[in-house]
C-alpha positions in Angstrom: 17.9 39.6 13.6 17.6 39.4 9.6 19.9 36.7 7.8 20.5 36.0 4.4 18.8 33.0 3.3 21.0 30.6 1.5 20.5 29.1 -1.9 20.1 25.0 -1.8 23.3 23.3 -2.5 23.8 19.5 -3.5 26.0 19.3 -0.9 23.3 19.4 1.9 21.5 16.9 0.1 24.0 15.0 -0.8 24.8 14.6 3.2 21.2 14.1 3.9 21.4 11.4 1.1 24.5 9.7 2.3 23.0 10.1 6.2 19.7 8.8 5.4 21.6 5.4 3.7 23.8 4.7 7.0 20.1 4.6 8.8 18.6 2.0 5.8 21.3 0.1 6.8 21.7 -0.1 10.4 18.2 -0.9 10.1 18.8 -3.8 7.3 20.9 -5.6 9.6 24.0 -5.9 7.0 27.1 -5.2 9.1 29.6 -3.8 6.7 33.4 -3.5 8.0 34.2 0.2 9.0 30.7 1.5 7.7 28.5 1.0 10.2 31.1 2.3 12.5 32.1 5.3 11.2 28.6 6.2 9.7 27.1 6.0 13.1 29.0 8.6 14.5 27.0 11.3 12.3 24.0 10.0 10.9 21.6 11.3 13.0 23.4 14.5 14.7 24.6 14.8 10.7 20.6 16.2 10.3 20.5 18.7 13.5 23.8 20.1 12.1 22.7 20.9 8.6 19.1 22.3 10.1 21.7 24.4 12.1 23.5 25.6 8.9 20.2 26.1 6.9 18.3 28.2 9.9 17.4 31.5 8.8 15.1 33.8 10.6 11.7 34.8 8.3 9.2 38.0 9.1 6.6 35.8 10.3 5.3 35.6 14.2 6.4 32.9 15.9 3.0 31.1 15.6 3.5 31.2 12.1 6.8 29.4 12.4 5.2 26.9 14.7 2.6 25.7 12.2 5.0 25.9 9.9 7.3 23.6 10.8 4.0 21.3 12.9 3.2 21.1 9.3 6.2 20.2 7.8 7.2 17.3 10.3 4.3 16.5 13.0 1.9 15.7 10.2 3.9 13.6 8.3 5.0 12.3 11.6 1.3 11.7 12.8 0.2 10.6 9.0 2.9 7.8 9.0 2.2 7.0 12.1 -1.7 6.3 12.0 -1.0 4.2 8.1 0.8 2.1 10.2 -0.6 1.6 13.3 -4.0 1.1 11.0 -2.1 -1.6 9.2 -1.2 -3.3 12.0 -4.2 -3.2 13.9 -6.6 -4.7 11.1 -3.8 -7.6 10.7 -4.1 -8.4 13.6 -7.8 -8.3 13.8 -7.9 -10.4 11.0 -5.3 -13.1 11.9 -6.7 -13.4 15.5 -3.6 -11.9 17.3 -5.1 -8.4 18.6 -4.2 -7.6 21.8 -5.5 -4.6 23.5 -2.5 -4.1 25.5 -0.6 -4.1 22.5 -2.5 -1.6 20.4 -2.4 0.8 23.8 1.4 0.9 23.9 1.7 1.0 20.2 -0.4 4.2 20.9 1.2 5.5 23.7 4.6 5.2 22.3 3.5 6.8 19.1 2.2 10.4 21.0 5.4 9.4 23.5 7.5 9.8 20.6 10.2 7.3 21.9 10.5 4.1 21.2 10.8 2.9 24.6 10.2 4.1 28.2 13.3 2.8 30.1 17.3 4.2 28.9 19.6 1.2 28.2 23.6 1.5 28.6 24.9 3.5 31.1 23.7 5.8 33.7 24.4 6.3 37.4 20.9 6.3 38.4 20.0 6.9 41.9 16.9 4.4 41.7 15.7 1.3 39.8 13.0 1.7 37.0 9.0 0.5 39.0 8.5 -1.3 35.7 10.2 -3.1 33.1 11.4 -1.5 30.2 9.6 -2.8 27.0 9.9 -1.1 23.4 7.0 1.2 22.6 6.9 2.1 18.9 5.5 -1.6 17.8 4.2 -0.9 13.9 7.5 -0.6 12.2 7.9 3.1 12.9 10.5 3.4 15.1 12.4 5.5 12.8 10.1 8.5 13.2 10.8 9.4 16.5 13.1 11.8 14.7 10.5 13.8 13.6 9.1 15.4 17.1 12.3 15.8 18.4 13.4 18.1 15.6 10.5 20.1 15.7 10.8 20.8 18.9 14.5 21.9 18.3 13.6 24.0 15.4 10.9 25.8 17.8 12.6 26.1 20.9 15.7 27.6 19.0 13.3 30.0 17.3 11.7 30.8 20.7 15.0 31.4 22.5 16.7 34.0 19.5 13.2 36.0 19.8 13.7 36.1 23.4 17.3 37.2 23.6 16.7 39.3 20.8 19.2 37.5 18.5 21.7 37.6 21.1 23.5 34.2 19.7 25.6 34.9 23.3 22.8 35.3 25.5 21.5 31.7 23.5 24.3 29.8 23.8 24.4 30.7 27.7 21.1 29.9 28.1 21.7 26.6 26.0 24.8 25.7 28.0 23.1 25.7 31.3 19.7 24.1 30.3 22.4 21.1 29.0 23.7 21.1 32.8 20.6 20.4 34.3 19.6 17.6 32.0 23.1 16.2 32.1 22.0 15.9 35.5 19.0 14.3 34.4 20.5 11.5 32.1 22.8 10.5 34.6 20.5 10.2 37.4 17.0 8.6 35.8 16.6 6.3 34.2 13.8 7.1 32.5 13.4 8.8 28.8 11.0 12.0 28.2 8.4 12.1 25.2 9.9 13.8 22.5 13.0 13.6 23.4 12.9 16.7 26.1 15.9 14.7 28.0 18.6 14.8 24.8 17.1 18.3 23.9 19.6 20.3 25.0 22.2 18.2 23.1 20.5 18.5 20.1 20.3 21.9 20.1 23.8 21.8 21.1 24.2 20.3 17.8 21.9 22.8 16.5 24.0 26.1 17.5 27.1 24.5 16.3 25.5 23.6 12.5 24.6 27.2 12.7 27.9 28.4 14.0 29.5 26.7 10.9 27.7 28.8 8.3 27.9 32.1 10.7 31.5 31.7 11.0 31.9 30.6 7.3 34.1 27.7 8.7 33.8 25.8 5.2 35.6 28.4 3.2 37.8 29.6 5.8 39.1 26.4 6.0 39.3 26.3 2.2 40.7 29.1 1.6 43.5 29.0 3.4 47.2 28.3 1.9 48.3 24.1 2.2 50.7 24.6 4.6 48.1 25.5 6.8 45.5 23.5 5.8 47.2 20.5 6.1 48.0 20.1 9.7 44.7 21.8 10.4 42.4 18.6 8.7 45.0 16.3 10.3 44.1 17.4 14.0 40.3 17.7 12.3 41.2 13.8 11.5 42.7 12.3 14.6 40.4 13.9 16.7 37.6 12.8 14.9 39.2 9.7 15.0 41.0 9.3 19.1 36.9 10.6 20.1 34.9 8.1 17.7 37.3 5.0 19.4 37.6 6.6 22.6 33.4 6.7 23.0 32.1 3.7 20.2 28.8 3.6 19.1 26.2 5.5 20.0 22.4 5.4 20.0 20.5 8.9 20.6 16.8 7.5 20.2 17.2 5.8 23.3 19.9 8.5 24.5 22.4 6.1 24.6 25.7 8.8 24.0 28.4 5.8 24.5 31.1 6.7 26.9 30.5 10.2 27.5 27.9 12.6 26.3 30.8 15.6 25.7 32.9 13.1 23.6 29.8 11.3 21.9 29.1 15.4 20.7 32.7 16.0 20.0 32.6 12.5 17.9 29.5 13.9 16.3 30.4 17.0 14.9 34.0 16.4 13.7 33.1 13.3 11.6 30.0 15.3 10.6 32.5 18.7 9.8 35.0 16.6 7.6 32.1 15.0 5.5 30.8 17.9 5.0 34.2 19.3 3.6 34.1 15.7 1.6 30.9 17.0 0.0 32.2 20.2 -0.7 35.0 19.1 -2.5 33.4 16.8 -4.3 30.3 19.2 -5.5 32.9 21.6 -6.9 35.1 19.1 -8.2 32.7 16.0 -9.3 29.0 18.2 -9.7 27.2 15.4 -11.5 27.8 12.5 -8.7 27.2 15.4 -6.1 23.9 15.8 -7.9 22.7 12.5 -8.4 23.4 11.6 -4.0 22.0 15.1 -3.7 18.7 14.2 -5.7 18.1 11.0 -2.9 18.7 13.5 -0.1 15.4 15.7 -1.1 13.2 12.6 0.3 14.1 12.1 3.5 11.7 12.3 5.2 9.5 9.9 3.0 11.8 7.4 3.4 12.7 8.0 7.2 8.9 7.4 7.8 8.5 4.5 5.7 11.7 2.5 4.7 11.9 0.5 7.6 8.2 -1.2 7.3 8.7 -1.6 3.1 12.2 -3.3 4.2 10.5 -5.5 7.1 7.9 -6.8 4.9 10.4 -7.6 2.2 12.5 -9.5 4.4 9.4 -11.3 6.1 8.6 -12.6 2.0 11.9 -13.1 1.5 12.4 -15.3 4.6 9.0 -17.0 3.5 10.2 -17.9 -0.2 13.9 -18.6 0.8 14.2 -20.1 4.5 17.5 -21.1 3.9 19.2 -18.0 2.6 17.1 -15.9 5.0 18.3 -17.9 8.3 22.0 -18.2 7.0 25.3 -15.8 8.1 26.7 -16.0 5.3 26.4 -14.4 1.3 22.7 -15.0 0.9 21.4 -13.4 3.5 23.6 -10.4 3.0 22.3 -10.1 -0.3 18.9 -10.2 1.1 19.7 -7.7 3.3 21.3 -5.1 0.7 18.2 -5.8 -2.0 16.3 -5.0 1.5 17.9 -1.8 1.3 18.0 -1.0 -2.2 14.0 -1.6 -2.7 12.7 0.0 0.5 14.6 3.3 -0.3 13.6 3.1 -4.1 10.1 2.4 -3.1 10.2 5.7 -0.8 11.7 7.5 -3.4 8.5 6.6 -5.4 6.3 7.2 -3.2 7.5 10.4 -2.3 7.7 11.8 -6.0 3.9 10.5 -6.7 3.2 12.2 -3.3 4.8 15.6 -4.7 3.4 15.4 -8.6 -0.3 14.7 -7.1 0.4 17.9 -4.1 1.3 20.2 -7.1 -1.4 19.4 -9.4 
């Protein structure tokens, strides 16, 4: 199957960008009204969906494509990881505090992939968990649990349109019963898989659908189309983007936490994710420049996905040290804390990653 590869567009990046910000500030800990909300019910699926709508098939064996994308996400994954879990292990060696028990589930959770061994929320499990669930991913790296799980979307998706052939039927079969039997499995344990092998069929679910988007060219069909038409069609788009998100509330898919209902938490997903795409859209043809400038924050992602949340931990923790008061308050201050938190860990990322690239290229 040979596809067309598509040009880059601020508009990806731009959703990347926005995406990418929601997650900075869940993490920050500064609640803001209808933000937090709303963002959360794309933020992460936002990512599987636009790796959907970017997938294009190269002439390379599938090996190829394996190392390609190991070395695109599993060794930044790993790198981050080890920085980290080095960091924390020679503080603690140095201020007395190591604990080997520690350092072995800060290890474990880190080739786990997870960041913690028991699911929380809801699930009609047919037995109780034999130990207690305890987080896993201890160094400030929670975040990058991301990172496995999408590679093993991007190569199990590979693997299954080289087995059918590029049969996108035959695929979405395939994908529709392996999401059965692990519907099955999320209901009934309680426990999460590395990598997150028990959401996998989801996320390819989100996968197909990203890809579906640009196959179908549902962007510009809807676009294109005359206002009469349009009209009523972004208002169903709207409300049920909308009736779902309420319906189903948040939603936490490192843990596999899917609210309500895992169909609805999907359905939630992908029409909030569809209309800000559109959002984008419009704006890239109508405003370029402010499409270009979020777009230009969306091409380091992954740096700050790895890293933001340690640079915005150890911010806080001097922060906290240097101002007590404003740090253990609820009101202003600490909310200002909390958005400098956000502004300098991303900025810092940003940094880092553009050193990272200058030094790579020379």
């Amino acid at each position: 199957m040979e596809q067309k590869e598509i040009q880059r567009k601020n508009w990806i990046d731009a959703a990347k960008g926005i995406a990418i910000l929601i997650v900075a500030l869940n993490h920050s800990g500064l609640v803001i009204p209808g933000i937090n909300f709303w963002g959360g019910m794309f933020y992460v699926p936002a990512f599987f969906l636009l790796a959907g709508y970017t997938y294009t098939q190269k002439e390379e064996t599938y090996c190829n494509y394996v190392k390609r994308k190991a070395k695109r996400l599993l060794v930044p994954y790993f790198g981050a990881n080890l920085l980290l879990f080095l960091f924390f292990l020679i503080k603690d060696l140095l201020s007395g505090s190591f604990q080997l028990s520690k350092t072995l589930i800060s290890l474990l959770g880190i080739f786990y992939g997870r960041t913690q061994l028991i699911k929380t929320g809801e699930g009609l499990v047919i037995f109780e968990a034999p130990i207690p669930d305890r987080s896993m991913m201890l160094n400030l790296n929670a975040p990058t649990w991301f990172l496995p799980a999408l590679f093993l979307v991007l190569v199990s998706t590979e693997g299954l349109y080289r087995l059918m052939k590029g049969n996108k039927k035959k695929v979405h079969l395939f994908a529709a019963v392996f999401s059965f039997t692990m519907l099955l499995y999320h209901y009934l344990s309680p426990f999460l898989l590395p990598w997150c092998v028990d959401i996998l069929p989801f996320l390819i679910g989100f996968f197909l659908i990203g890809h579906e988007f640009r196959e179908g060219c549902y962007f510009e069909k809807l676009e294109e189309i005359n206002m009469s038409l349009k009209i009523p069609i972004l208002t169903g788009i709207i409300l049920i983007a909308a009736g779902s998100s309420l319906f189903n509330g948040s939603s936490n898919l490192s843990v596999s936490y899917f609210g309500k209902s895992v169909a609805i938490c999907m359905i939630s997903a992908v029409s909030t994710s569809y209309l800000l795409f559109l959002v984008l859209r419009w704006t890239e043809r109508q405003l370029p420049k402010a499409t270009a400038f979020v777009g230009r924050l969306g091409r380091h992602t992954l740096t700050i996905l790895c890293y933001h949340y340690f640079v915005m931990q150890m911010f806080l923790a001097a922060a906290g040290a240097a101002m007590p008061e404003a740090a253990e308050s609820a009101g202003i201050p600490k909310a200002v804390l909390q958005l400098c938190s956000i502004v300098i860990s991303v900025a810092a990322c940003v940094v880092l990653d553009i050193i990272y690239q200058k030094i790579t290229k020379d």
